[in-house]
Structure formats: structure tokens, C-alpha cells
C-alpha positions as CSV (number, residue, x, y, z in Angstrom):
1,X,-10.6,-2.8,-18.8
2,X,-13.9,-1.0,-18.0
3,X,-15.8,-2.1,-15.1
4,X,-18.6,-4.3,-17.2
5,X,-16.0,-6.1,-18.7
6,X,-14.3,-6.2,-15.2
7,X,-17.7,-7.7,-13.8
8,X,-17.7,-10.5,-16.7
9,X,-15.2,-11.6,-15.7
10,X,-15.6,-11.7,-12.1
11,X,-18.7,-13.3,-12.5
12,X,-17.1,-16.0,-15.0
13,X,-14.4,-16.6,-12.3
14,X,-16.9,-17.4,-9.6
15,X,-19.0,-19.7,-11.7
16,X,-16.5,-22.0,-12.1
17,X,-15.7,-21.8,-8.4
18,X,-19.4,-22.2,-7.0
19,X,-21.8,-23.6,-10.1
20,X,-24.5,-24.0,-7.3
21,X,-25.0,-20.4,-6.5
22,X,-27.5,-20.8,-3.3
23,X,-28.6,-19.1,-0.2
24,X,-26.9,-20.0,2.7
25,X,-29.8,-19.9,4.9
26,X,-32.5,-23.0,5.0
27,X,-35.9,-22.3,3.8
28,X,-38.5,-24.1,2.2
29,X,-40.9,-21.4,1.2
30,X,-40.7,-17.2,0.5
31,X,-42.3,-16.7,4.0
32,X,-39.9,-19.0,5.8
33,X,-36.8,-17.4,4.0
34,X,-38.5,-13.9,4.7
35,X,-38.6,-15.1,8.4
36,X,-34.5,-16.1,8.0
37,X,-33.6,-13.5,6.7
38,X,-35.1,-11.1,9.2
39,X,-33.5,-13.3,12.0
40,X,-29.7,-13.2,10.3
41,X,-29.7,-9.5,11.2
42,X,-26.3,-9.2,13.4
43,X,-26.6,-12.8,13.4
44,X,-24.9,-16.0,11.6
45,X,-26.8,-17.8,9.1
46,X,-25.0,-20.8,10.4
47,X,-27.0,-19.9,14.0
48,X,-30.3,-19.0,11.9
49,X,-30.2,-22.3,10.6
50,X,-29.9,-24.1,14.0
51,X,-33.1,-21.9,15.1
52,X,-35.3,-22.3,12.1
53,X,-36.5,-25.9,12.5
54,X,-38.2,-25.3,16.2
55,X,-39.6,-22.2,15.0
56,X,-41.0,-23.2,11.7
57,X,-42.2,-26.6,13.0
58,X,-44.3,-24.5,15.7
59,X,-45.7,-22.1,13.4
60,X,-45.9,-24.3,9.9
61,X,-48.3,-21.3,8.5
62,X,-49.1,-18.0,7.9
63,X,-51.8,-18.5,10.1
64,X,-50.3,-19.8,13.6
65,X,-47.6,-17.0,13.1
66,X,-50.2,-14.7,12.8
67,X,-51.6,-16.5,16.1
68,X,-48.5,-16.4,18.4
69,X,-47.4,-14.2,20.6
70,X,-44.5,-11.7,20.2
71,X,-43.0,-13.9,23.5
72,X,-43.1,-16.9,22.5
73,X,-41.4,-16.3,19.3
74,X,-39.0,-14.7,21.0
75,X,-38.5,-17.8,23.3
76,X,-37.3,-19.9,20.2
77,X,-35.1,-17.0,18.8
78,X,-33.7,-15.7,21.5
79,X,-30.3,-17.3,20.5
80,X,-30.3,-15.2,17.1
81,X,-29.5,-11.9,19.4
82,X,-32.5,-8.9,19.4
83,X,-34.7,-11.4,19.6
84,X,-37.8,-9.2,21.2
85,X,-37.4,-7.1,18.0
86,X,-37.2,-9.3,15.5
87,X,-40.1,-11.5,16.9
88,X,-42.4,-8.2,16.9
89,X,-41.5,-8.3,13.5
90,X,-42.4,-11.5,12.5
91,X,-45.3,-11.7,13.8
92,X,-46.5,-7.7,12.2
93,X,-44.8,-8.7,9.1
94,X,-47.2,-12.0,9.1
95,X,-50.4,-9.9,9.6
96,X,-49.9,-7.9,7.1
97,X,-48.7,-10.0,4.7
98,X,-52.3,-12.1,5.8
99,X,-54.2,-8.9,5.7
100,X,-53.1,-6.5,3.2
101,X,-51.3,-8.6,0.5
102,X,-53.5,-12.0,0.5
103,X,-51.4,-14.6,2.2
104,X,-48.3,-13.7,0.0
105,X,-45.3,-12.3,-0.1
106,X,-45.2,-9.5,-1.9
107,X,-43.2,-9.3,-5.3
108,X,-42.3,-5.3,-5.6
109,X,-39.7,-3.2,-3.6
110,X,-42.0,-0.9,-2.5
111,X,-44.4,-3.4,-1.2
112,X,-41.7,-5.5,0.7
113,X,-40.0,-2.3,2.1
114,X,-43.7,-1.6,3.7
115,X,-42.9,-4.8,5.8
116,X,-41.5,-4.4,9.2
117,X,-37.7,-5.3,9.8
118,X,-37.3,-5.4,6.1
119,X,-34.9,-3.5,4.9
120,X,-33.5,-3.2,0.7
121,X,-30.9,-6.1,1.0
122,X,-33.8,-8.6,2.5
123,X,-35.8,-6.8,-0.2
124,X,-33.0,-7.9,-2.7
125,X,-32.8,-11.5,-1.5
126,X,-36.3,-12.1,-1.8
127,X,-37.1,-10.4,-5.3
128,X,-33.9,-12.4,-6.4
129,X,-34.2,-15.7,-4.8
130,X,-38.1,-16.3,-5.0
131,X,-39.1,-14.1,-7.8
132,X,-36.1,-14.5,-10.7
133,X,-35.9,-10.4,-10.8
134,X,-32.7,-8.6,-11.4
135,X,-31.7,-7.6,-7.7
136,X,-28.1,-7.2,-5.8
137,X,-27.6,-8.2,-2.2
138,X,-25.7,-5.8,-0.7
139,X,-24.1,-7.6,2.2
140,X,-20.8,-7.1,3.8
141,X,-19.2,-9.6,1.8
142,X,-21.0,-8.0,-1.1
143,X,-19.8,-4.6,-0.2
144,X,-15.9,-5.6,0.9
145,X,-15.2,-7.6,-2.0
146,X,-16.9,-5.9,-4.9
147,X,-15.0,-2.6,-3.4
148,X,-11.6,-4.9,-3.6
149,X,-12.2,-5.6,-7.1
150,X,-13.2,-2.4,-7.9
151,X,-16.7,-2.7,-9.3
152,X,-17.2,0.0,-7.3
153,X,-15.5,3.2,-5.6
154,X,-14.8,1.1,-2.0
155,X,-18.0,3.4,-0.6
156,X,-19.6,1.3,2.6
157,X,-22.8,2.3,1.5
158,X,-25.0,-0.7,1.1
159,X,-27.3,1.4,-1.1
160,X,-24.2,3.7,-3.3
161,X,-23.0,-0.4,-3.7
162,X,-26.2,-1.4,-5.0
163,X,-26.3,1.1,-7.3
164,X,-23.1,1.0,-8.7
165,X,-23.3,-2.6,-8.9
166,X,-26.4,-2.6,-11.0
167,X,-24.3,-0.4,-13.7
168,X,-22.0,-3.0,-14.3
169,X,-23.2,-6.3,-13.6
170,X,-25.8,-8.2,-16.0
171,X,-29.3,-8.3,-14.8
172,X,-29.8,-11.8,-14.8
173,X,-25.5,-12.2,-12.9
174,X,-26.6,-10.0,-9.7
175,X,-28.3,-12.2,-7.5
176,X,-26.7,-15.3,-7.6
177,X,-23.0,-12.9,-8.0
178,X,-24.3,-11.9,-4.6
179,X,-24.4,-15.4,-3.4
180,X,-21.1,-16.7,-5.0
181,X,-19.7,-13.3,-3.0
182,X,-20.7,-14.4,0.4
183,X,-19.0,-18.1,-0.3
184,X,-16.0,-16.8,-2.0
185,X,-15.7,-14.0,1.0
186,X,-15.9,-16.8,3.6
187,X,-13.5,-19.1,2.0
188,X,-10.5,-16.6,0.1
189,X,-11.6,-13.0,0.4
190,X,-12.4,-12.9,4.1
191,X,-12.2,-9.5,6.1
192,X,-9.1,-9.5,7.9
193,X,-7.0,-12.5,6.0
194,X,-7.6,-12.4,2.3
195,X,-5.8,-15.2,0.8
196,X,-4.3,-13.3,-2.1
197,X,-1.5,-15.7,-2.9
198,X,-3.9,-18.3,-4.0
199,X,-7.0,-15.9,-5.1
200,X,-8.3,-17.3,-8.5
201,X,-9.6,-13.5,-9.4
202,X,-6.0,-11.7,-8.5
203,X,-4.9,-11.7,-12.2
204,X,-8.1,-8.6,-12.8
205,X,-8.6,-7.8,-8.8
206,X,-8.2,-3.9,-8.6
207,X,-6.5,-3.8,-12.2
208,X,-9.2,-1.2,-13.9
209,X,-9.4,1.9,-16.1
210,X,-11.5,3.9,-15.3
């Protein structure tokens, strides 16, 4: 078995498992799951998702985030853990999305790299989740699980995994493969307890010719 055939069939495994592949984090626009995203950093979506309502009910615009203060977005954060940082982020990442991309989140790589405290796997999520384009989500469950299988070499680089990743996994599977990898790493293939014994992918899980 070769790796694309190896990733077929992980992602056929996983669609019968989670059908609804979804981000975990609540959003209702690309801005507001921008501003999420930015705020899971070293943080629990679970926790992101307790935070978001005060926050987004505040500021309901582009405009009043561009308003506020660095402080008081950090007062309604501050739970989500380097909470100065990431609300000087929000805020500069609202201004120039107001003042150098015309009110919208931008739909390239390179443009949503330029904003600040975004890195490639926010990049990912957002070219993947809002746009439809071909993207992978390197998070840790992204990176321990995909290294397990052996879609890739077991590398911790979030970029060498992205890479790899896009050699064997169909366009249109990576993005929503992502998001069946962060349930299925929750649930069965967690970090420190894998339930093997009752893993529905241990008939192909490390099994690969290379």
C-alpha cells in the first residue's frame, strides 16, 4: 500500500465515523472565525467558545473592532491565556483588513500570512473553511495522528506535515480530513491513551510500503 492509497482510505474510515466534518470553534462569519482562531492559540476551543459571544456581541463589526482598544479586548479574553497579545492582534488585524483589503478577509496565503498573529495553520483553516480551497490544518492532532498512520515520516514539523500531507491526500479530502483528525484525536487517537483495541483505522494504521 502506497501512501495515497493509504490516505483513501483513511479518509473513507473517518467519513463514516464523522459525516459532518466541522470546525470545532463557533463563528458565524470569516472575520469572527479569524478572531477564534487567533484566540485558540495555546488555548481550548471549548474555552474560545465560552469567550466569543461577549466579545463578538461588543464588537458585532469590522468597524467597532477597529474602534476598541487593545485593553478592552483584552478584558473579555483574558481567560483565553496571552490575552494582551492576541488582543493587539485583533484589533491590527482588523485595521488592516478595513484598510488595505476592503472590509474582507483576504482569500490568498500570502495575503492572510501579512495579518498579524496569523500563522499557516490559521491560514489553512480559513482558505479551507470559508473559501472551499485545497488547504491542510496542521494541528497537533493533525500532526500526531497522520505521523501514527504514516502519511507522513512522524516529523513535528507543522510545515514538513503540511507538505507531505498535500502529496497524498486529495485536494478536495484535506480540509475537512483535518477536521475529522481533531475529533477522531479527541475521542480514539488521543496523545497519551490511544485506544487501539477498538481503533476503526488499526486494520491499515502504520501498515505501509514505502
Amino acid at each position: 500500500m502506497n501512501k495515497k492509497e493509504l490516505a483513501a482510505q483513511t479518509v473513507a474510515a473517518l467519513k463514516k465515523i464523522y459525516p459532518d466534518a466541522i470546525c470545532s470553534l463557533t463563528y458565524r462569519d470569516p472575520l469572527q472565525l479569524l478572531i477564534a482562531v487567533r484566540l485558540s492559540a495555546q488555548c481550548t476551543d471549548a474555552r474560545v467558545n465560552l469567550v466569543t459571544p461577549a466579545l463578538f456581541a461588543k464588537y458585532p463589526t469590522l468597524q467597532s473592532l477597529c474602534e476598541a482598544s487593545a485593553e478592552d479586548i483584552g478584558e473579555i479574553i483574558k481567560s483565553c491565556g496571552l490575552f494582551n497579545t492576541k488582543a493587539r492582534d485583533i484589533r491590527h488585524l482588523a485595521l488592516m483588513i478595513r484598510d488595505e483589503y476592503g472590509g474582507s478577509v483576504p482569500d490568498s496565503m500570502e495575503q492572510l500570512l501579512r495579518l498579524p498573529g496569523v500563522g499557516r495553520k490559521t491560514a489553512n483553516l480559513i482558505l479551507g473553511d470559508v473559501y472551499g480551497k485545497p488547504a491542510i490544518v496542521a494541528d497537533t492532532h493533525c500532526i500526531r495522528i497522520s505521523g501514527r498512520i504514516g502519511l507522513t515520516d512522524g516529523t513535528k514539523d507543522p510545515l514538513k506535515v503540511e507538505r507531505q500531507l498535500r502529496e497524498c491526500v486529495e485536494p478536495a479530502e484535506g480540509s475537512d480530513l483535518c477536521h475529522r483528525f481533531v475529533l477522531f484525536g479527541r475521542e480514539t487517537c488521543t496523545a497519551r491513551s490511544p485506544k487501539c483495541e477498538a481503533c476503526p483505522l488499526q486494520a491499515f494504521c502504520g501498515k505501509i510500503t514505502l
